[in-house]
Backbone of each chain as ProteinMPNN parsed JSONL, in Angstrom:
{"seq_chain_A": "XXXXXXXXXXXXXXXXXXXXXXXXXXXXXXXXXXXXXXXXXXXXXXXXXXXXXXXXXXXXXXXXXXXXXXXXXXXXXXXXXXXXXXXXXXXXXXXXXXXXXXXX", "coords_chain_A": {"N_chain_A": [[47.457, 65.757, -90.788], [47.279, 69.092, -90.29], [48.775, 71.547, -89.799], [48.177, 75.393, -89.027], [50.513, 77.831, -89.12], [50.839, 80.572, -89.722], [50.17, 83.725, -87.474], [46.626, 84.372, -86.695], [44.447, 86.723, -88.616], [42.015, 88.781, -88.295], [39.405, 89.9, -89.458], [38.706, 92.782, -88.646], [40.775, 94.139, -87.684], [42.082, 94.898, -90.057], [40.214, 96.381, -91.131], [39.73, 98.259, -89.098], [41.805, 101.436, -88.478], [44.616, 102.059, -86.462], [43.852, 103.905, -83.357], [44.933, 107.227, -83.986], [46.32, 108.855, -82.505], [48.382, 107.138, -81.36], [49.742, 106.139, -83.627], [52.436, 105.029, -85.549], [55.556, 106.619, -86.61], [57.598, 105.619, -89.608], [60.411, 105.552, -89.003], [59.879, 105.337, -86.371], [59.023, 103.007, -85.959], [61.058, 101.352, -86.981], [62.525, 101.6, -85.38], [61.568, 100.597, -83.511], [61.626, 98.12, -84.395], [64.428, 97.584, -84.251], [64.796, 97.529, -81.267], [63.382, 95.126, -80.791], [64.739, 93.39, -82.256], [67.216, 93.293, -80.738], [66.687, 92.316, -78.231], [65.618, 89.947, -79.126], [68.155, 88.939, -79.872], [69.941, 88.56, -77.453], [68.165, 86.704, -75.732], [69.549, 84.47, -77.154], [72.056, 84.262, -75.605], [73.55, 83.353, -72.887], [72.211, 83.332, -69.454], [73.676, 85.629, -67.803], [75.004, 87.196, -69.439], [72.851, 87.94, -71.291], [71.1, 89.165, -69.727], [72.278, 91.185, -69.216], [72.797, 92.475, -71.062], [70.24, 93.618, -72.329], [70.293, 95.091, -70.054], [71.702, 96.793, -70.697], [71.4, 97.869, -73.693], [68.657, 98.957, -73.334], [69.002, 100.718, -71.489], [70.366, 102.479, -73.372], [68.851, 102.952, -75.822], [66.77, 104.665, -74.464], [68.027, 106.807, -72.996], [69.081, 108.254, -75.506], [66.808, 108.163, -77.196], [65.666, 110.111, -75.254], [67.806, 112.465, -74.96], [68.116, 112.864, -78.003], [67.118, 115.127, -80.238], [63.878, 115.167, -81.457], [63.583, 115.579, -83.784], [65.521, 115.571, -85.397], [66.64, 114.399, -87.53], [68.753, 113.208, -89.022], [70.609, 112.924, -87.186], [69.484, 110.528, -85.416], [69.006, 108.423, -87.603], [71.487, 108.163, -87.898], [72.087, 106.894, -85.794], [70.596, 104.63, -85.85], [71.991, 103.641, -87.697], [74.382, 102.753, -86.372], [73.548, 101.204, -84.535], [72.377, 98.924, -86.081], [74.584, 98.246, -86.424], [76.056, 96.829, -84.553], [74.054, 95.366, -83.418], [74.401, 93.26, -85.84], [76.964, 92.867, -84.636], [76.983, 90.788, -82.554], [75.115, 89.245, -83.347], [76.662, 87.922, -84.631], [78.186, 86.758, -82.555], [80.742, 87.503, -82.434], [80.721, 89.371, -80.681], [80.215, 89.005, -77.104], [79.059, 90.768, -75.815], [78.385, 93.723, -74.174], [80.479, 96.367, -73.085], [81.315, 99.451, -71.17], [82.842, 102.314, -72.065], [84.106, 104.8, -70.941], [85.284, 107.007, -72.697], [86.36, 110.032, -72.712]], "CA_chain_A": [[47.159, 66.851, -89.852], [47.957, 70.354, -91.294], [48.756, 73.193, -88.898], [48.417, 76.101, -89.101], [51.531, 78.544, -88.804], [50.541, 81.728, -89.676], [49.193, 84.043, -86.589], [45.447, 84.791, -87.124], [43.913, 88.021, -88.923], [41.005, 89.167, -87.997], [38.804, 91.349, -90.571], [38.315, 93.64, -87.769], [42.209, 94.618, -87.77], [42.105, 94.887, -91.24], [39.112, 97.534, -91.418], [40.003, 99.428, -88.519], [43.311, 102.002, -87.933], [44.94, 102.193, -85.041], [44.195, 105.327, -83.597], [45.559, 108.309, -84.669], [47.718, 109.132, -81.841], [49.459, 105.924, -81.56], [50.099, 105.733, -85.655], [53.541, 105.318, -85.434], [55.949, 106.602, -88.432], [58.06, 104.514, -90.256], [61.038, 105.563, -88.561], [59.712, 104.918, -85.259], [58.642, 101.242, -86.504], [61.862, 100.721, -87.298], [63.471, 101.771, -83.917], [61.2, 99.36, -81.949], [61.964, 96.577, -84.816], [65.774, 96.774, -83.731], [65.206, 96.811, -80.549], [63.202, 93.638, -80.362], [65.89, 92.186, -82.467], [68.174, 93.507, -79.438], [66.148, 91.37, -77.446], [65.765, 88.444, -79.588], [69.896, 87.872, -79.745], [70.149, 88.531, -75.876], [67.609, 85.519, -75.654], [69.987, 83.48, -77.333], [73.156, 84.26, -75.251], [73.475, 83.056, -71.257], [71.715, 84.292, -68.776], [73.816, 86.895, -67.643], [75.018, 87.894, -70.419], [71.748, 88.26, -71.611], [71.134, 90.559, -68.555], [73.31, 92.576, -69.519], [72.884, 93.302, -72.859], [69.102, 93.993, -71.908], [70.044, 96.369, -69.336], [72.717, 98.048, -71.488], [70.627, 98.279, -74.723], [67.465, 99.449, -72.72], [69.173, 102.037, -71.217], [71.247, 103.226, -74.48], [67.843, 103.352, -76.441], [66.307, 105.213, -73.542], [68.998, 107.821, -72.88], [69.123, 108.7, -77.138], [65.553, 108.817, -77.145], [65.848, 111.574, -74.316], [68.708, 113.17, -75.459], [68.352, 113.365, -79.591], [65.552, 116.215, -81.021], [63.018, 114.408, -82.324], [63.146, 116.539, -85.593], [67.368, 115.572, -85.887], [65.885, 112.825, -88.427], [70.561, 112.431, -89.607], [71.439, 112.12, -86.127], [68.824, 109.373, -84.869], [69.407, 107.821, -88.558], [73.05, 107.899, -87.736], [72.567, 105.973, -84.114], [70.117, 103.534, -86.233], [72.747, 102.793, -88.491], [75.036, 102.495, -85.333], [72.557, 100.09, -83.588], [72.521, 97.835, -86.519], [76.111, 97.416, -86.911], [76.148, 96.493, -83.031], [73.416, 94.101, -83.6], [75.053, 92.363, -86.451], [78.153, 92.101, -84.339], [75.796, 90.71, -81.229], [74.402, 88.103, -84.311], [77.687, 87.203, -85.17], [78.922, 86.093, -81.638], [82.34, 87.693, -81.865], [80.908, 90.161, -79.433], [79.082, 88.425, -76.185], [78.337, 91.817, -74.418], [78.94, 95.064, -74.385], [81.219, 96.962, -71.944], [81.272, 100.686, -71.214], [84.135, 102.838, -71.751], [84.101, 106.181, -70.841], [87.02, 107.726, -73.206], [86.383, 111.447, -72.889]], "C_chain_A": [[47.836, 68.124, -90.348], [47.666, 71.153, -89.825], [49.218, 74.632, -89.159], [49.743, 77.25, -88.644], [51.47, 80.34, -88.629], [49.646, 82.284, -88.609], [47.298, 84.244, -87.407], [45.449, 86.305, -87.574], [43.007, 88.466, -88.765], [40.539, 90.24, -89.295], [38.867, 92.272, -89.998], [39.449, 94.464, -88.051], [42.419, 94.87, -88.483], [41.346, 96.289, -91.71], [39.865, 98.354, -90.374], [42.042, 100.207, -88.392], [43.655, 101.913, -87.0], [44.295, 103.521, -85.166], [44.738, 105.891, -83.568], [46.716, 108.703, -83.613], [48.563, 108.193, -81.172], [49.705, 105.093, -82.876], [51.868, 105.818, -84.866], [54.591, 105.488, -87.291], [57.061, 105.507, -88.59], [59.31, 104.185, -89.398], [61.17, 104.837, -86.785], [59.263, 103.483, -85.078], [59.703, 100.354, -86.431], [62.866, 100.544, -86.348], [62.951, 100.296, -82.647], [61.119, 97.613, -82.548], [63.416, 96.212, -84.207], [65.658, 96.74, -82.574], [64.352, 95.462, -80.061], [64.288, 93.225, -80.894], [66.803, 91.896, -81.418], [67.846, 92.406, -78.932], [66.049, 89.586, -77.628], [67.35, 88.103, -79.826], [70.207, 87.82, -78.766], [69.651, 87.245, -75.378], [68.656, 84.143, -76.434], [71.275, 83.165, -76.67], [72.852, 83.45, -73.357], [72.718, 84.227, -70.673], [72.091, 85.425, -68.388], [74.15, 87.56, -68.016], [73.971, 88.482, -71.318], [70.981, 89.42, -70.89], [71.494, 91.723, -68.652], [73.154, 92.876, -70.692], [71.44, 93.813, -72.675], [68.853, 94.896, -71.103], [70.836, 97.397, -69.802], [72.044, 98.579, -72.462], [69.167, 99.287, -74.244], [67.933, 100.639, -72.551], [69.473, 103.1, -71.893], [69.619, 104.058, -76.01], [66.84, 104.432, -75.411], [66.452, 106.788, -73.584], [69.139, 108.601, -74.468], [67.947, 108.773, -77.382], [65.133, 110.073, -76.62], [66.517, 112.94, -74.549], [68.561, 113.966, -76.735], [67.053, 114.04, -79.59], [65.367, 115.031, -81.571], [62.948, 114.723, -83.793], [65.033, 116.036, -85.829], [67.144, 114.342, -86.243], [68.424, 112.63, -88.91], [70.645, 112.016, -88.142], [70.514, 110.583, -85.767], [68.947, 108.457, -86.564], [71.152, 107.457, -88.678], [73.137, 106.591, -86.588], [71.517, 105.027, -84.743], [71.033, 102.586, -86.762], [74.079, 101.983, -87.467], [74.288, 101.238, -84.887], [72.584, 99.276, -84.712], [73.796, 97.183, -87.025], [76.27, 96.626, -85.617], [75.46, 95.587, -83.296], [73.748, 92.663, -84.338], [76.435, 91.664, -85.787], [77.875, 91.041, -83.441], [75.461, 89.216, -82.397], [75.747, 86.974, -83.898], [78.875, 86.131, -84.058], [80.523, 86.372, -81.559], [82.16, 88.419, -80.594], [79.807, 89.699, -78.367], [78.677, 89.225, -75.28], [78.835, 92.976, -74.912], [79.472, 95.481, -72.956], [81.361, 98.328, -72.276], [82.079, 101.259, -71.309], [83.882, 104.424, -71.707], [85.161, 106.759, -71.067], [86.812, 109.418, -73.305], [87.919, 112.307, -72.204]], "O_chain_A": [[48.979, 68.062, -90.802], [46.681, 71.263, -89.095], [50.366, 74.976, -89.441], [49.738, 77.387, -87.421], [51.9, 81.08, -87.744], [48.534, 81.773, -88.481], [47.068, 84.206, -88.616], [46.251, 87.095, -87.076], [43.024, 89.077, -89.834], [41.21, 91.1, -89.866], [39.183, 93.168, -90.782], [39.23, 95.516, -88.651], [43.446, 95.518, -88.282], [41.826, 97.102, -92.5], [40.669, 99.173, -90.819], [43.104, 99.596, -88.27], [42.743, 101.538, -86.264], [44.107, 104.184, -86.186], [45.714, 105.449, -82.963], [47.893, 108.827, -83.95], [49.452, 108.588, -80.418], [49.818, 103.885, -83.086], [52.267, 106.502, -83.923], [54.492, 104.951, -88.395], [57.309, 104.657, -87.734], [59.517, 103.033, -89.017], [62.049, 104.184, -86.223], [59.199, 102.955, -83.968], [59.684, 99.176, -86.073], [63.781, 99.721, -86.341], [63.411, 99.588, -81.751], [60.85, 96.549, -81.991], [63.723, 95.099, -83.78], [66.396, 95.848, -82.155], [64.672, 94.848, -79.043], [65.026, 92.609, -80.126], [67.194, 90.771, -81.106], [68.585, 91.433, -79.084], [66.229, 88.589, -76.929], [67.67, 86.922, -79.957], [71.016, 86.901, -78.645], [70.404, 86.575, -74.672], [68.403, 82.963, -76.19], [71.783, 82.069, -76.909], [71.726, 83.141, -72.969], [72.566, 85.399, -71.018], [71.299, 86.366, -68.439], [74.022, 88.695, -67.557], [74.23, 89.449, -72.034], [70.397, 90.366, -71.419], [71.157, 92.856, -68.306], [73.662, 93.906, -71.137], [71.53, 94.979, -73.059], [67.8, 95.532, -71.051], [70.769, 98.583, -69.478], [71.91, 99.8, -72.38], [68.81, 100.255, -74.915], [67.53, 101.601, -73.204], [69.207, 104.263, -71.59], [69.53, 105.081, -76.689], [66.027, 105.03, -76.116], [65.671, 107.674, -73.931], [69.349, 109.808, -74.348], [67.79, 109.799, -78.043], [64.466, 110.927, -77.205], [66.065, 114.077, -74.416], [68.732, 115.181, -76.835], [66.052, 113.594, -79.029], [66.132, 114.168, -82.001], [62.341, 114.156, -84.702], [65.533, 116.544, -86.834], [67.347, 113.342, -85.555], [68.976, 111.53, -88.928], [70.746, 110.819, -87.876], [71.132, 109.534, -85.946], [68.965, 107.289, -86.178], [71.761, 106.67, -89.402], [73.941, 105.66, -86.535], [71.402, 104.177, -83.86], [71.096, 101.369, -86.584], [74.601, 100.905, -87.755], [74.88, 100.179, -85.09], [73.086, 98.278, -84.194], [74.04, 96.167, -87.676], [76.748, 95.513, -85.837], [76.141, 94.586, -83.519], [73.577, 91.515, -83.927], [76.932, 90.571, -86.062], [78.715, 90.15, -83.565], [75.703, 88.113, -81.908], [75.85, 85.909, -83.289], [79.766, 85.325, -84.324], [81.348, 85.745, -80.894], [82.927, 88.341, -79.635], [78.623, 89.928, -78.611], [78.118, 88.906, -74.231], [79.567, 93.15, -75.887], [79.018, 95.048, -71.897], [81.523, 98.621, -73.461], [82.757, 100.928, -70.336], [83.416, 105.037, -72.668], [85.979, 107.087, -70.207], [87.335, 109.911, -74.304], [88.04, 113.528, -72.305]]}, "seq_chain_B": "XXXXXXXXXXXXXXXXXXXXXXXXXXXXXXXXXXXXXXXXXXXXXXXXXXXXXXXXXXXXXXXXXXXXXXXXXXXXXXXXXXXXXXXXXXXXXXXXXXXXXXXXXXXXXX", "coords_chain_B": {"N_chain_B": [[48.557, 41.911, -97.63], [46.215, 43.711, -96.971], [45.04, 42.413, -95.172], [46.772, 41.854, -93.046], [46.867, 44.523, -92.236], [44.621, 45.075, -91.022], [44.561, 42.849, -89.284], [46.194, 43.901, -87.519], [45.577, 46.701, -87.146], [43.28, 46.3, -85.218], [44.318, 45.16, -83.2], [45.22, 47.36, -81.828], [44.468, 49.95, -79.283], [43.863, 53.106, -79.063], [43.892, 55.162, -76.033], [41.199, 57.07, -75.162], [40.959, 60.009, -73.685], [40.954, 62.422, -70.741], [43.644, 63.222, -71.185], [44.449, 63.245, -73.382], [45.075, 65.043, -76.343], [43.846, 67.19, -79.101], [45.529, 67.875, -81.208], [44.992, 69.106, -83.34], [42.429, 70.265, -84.184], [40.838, 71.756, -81.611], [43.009, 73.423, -80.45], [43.07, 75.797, -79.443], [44.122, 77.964, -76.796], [42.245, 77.982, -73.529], [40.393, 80.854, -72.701], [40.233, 82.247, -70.113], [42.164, 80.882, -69.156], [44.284, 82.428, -70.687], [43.773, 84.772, -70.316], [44.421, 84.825, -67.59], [47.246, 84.396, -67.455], [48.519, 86.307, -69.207], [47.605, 88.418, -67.585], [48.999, 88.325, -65.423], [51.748, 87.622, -66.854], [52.074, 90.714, -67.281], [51.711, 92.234, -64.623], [53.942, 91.401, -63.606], [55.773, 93.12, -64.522], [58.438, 94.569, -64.444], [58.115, 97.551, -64.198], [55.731, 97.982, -64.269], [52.559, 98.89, -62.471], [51.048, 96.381, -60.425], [48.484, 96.819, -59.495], [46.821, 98.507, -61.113], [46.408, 96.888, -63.156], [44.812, 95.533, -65.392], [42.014, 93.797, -67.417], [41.383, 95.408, -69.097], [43.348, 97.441, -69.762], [45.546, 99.801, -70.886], [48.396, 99.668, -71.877], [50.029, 101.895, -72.453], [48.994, 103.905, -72.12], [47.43, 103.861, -69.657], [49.156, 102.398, -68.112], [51.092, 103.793, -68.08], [53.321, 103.357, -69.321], [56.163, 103.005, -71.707], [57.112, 102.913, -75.54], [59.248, 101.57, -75.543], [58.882, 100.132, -73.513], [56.396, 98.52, -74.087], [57.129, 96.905, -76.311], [58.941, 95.312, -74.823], [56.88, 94.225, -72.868], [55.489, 92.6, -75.207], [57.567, 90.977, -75.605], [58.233, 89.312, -73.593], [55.265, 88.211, -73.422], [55.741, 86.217, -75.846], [57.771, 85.029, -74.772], [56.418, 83.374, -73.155], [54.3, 82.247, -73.57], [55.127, 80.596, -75.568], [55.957, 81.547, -78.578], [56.909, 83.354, -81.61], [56.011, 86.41, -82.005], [55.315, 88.217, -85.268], [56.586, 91.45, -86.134], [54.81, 93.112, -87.596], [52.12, 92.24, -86.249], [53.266, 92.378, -83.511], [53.256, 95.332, -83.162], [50.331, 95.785, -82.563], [50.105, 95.342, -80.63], [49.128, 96.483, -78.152], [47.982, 97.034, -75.037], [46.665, 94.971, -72.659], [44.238, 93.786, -73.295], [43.617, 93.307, -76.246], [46.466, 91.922, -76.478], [45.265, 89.758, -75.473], [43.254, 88.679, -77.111], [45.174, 88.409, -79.34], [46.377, 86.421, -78.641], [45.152, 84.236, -77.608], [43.531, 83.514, -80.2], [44.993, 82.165, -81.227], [46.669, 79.227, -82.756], [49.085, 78.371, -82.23], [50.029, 78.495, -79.837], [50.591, 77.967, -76.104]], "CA_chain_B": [[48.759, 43.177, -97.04], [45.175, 44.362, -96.367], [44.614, 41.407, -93.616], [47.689, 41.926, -91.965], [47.138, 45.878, -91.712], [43.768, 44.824, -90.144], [44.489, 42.295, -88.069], [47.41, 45.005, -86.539], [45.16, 48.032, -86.695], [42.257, 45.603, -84.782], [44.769, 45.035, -81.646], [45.685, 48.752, -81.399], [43.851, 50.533, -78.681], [43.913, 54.777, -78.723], [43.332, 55.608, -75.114], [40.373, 58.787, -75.452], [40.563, 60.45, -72.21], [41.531, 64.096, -70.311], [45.335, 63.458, -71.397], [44.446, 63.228, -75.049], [44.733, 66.882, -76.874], [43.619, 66.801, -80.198], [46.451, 69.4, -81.58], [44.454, 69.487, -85.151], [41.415, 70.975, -83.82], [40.858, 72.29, -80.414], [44.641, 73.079, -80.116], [44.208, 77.299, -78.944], [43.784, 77.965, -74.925], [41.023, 78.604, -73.308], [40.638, 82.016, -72.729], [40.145, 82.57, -69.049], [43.978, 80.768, -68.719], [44.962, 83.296, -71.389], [43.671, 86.071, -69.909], [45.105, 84.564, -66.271], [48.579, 84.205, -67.582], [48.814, 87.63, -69.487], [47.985, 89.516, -66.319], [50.522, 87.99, -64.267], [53.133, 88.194, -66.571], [51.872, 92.367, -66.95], [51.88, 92.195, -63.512], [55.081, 91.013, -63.058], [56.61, 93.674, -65.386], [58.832, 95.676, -63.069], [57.939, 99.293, -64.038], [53.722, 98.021, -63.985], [52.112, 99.026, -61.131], [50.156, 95.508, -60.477], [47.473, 97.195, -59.026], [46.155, 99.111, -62.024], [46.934, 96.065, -64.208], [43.254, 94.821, -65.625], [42.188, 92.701, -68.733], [41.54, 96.114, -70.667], [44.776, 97.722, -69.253], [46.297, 100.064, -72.273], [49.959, 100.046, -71.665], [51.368, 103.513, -72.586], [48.064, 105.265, -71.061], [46.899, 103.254, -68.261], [50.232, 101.821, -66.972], [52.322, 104.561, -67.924], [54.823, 102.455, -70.015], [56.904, 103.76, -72.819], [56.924, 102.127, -76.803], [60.436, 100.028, -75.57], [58.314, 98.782, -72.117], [55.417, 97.876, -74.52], [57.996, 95.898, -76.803], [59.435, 94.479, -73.885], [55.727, 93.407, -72.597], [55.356, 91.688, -76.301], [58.299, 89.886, -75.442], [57.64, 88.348, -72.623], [54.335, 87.366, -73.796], [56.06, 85.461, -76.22], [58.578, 83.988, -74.166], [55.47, 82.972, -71.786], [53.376, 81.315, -74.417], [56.398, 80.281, -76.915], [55.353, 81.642, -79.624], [57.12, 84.326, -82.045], [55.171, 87.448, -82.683], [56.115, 89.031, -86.5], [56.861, 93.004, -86.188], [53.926, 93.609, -88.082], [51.646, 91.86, -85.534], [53.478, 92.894, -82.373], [52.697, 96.447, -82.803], [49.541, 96.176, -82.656], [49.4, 94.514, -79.063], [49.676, 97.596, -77.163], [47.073, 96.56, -74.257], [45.577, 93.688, -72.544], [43.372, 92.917, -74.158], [44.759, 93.293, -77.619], [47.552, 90.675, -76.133], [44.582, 88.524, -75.135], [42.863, 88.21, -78.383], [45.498, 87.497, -80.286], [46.863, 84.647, -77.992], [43.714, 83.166, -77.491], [42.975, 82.845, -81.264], [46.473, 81.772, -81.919], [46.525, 77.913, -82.59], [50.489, 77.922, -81.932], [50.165, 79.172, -78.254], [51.596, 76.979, -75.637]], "C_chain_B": [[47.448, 43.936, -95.916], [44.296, 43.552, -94.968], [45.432, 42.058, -92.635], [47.198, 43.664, -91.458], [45.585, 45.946, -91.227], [43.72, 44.532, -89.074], [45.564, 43.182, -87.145], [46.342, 45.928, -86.593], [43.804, 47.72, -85.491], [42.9, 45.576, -83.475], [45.137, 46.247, -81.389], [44.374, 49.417, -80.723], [44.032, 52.206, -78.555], [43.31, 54.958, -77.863], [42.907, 56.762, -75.873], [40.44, 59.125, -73.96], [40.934, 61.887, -72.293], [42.484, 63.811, -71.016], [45.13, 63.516, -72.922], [43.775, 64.744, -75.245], [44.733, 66.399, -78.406], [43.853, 68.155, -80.618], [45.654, 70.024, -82.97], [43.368, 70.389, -85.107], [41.769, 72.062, -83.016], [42.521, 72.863, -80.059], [44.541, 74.926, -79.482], [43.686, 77.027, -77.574], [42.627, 78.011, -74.676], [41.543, 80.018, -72.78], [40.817, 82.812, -71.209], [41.645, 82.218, -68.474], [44.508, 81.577, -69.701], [45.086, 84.324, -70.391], [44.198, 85.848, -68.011], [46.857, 85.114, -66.596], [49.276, 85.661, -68.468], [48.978, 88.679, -68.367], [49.07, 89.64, -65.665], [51.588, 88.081, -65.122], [52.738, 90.038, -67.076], [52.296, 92.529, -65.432], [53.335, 92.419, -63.046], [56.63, 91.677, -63.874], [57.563, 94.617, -64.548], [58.195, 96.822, -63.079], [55.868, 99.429, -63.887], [53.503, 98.188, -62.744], [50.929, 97.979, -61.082], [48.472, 95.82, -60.41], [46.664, 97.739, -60.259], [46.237, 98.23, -63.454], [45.364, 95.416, -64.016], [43.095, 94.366, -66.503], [42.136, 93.901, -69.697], [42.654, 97.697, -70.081], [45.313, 98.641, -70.527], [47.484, 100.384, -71.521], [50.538, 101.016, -71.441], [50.35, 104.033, -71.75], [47.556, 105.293, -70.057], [48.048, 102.97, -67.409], [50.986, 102.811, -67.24], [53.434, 104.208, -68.398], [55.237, 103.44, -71.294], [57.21, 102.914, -74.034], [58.117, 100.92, -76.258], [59.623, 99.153, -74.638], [57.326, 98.14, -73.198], [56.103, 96.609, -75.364], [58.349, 94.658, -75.875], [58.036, 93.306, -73.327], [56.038, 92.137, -73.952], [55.764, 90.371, -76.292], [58.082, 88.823, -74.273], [56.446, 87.605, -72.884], [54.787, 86.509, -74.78], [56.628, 84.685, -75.791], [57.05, 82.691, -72.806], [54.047, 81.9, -72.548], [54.322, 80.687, -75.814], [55.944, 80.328, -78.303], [56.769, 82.934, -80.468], [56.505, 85.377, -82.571], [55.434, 88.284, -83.883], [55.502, 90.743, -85.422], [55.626, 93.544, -86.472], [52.472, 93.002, -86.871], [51.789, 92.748, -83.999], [53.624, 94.399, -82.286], [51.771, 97.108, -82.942], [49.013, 96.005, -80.974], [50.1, 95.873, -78.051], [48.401, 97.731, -75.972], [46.692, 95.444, -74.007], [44.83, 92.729, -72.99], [43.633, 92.787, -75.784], [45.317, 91.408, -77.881], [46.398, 89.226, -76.168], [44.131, 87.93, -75.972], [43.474, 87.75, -78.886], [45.954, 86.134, -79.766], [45.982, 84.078, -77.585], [43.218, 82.821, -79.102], [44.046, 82.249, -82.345], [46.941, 80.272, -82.19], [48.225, 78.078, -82.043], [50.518, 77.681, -79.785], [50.07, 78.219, -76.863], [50.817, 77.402, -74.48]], "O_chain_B": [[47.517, 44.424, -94.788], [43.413, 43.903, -94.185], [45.029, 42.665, -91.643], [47.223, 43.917, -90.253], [45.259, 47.112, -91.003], [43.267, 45.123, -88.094], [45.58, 42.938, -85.939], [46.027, 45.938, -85.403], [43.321, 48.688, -84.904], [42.197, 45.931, -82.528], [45.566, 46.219, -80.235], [43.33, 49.485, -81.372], [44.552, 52.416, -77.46], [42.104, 55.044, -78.091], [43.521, 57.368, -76.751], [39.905, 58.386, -73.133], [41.172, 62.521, -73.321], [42.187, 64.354, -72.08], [46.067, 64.018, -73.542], [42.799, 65.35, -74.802], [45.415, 65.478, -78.856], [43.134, 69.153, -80.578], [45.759, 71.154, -83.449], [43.319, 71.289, -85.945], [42.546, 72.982, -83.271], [43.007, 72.326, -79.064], [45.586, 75.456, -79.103], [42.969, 76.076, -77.264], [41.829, 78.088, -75.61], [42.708, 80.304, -72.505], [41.459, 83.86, -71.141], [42.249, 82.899, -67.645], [45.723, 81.417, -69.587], [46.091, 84.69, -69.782], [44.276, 86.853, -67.305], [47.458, 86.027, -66.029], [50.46, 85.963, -68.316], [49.898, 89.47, -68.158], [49.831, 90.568, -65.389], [52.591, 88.56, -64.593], [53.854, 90.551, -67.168], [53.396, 93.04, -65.223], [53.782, 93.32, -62.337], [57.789, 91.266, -63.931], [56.979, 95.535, -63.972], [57.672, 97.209, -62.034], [55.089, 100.338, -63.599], [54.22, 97.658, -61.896], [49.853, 98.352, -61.55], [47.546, 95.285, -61.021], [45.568, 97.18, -60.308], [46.156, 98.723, -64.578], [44.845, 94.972, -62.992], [44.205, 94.227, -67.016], [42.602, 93.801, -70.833], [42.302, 98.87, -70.205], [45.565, 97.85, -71.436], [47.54, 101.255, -70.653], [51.372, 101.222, -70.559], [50.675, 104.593, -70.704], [47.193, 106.296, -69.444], [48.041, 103.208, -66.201], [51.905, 102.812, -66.421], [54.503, 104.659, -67.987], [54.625, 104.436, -71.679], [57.714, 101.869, -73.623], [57.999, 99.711, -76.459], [59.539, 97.927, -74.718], [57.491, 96.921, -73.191], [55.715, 95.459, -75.158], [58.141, 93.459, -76.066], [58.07, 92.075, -73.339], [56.628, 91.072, -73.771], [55.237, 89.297, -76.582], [57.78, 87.633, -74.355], [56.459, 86.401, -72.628], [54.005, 85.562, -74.697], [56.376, 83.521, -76.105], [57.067, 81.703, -72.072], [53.206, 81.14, -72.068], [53.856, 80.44, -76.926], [55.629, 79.375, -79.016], [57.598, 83.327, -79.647], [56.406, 85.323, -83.797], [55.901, 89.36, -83.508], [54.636, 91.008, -84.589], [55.216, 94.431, -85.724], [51.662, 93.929, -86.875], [50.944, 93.465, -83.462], [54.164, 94.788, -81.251], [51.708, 98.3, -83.243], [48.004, 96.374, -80.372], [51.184, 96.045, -77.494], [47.785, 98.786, -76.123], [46.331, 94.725, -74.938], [44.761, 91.502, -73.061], [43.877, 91.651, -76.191], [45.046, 90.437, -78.588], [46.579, 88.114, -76.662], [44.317, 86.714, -76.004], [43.137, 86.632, -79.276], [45.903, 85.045, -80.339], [46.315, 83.043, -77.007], [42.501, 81.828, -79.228], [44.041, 81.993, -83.549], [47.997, 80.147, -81.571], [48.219, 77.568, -80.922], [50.949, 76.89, -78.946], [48.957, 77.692, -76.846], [51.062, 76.936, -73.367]]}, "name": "protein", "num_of_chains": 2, "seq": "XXXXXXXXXXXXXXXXXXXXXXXXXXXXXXXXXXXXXXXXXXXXXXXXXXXXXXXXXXXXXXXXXXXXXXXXXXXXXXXXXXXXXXXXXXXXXXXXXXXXXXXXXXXXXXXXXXXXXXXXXXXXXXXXXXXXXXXXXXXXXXXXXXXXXXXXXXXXXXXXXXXXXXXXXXXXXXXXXXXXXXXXXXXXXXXXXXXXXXXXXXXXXXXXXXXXXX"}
């Protein structure tokens, strides 16, 4: 019995583009790859820790979406490189959440 | 050898009935429980407004969602049919129906 693993492709998907005003650029590809990853290490932690990292990350990608110019390609390349050190720590299970500190 | 693995394969009965799924073939959904079980979990997205939730539904322009809610949809549809969607796949499912196609022609899909 052989099964298949790979999702399906359709020719269709293949020939056609998306359209044009939901092309997304590379950068922006790469923002909504980390945060599924976000999502996929939250799924592996407890529930409410999982909660929480889902309502912290959501909001933090949210709020920096809102916040950063869209054209300030260093800063949002700065808070990428930020977001994947966080993620790796998030992998790595030293850190099982995040907590807020407001040091100003 | 070739008796014995007779006379044993001769007393073996394979119930055929409803309960028998024949994973090799027939193994994706039918499509009407796809397209059931996508709505509801759209539906059941907090920021969706159920009401305007339909099989050809586009996410960002119909429901008003934003690229993370559409992610977030993705996810759930995975968690809801246990499947993993690659990156390159899951941003293409930005609607309803989209979602529906591919998990209806998805042999994995649960």
């Amino acid at each position: 019995m052989t099964r298949v693993a790979s999702p399906p492709v359709s020719a269709e998907s293949l020939l056609l583009p998306m359209a044009p005003q939901h092309r997304l650029s590379g950068l922006q590809r790469q923002i909504l790859s980390l945060y599924r990853s976000f999502l996929r290490v939250a799924r592996t932690k407890p529930p409410d820790v999982r909660s929480r990292i889902e309502k912290y990350v959501g909001a933090q990608f949210r709020h920096d979406a809102a916040a950063v110019d869209k054209k300030d390609f260093q800063q949002i390349e700065y808070l990428v490189r930020r977001a994947t050190k966080q993620l790796e720590s998030l992998r790595n299970g030293s850190i099982t959440g995040f907590q807020v500190v407001d040091g100003k | 050898m070739q008796s014995l693995r007779s006379a044993v394969l001769r007393q073996i009965r394979v119930p055929v009935g409803p309960s028998c799924r024949f994973l090799s073939a027939a193994a994706q959904l039918d499509k009407a429980e796809v397209i059931d079980r996508i709505l509801s979990v759209v539906k059941s997205f907090p920021k969706a407004d159920p009401s305007k939730v339909t099989p050809s539904s586009h996410f960002q322009s119909d429901l008003g969602l934003d690229s993370l809610d559409n992610v977030e949809i993705v996810m759930a549809i995975e968690e809801e049919f246990a499947l993993e969607i690659p990156d390159a796949e899951a941003d293409k499912l930005d609607s309803c129906s989209a979602a529906i196609d591919y998990i209806a022609a998805h042999p994995m899909a649960k």
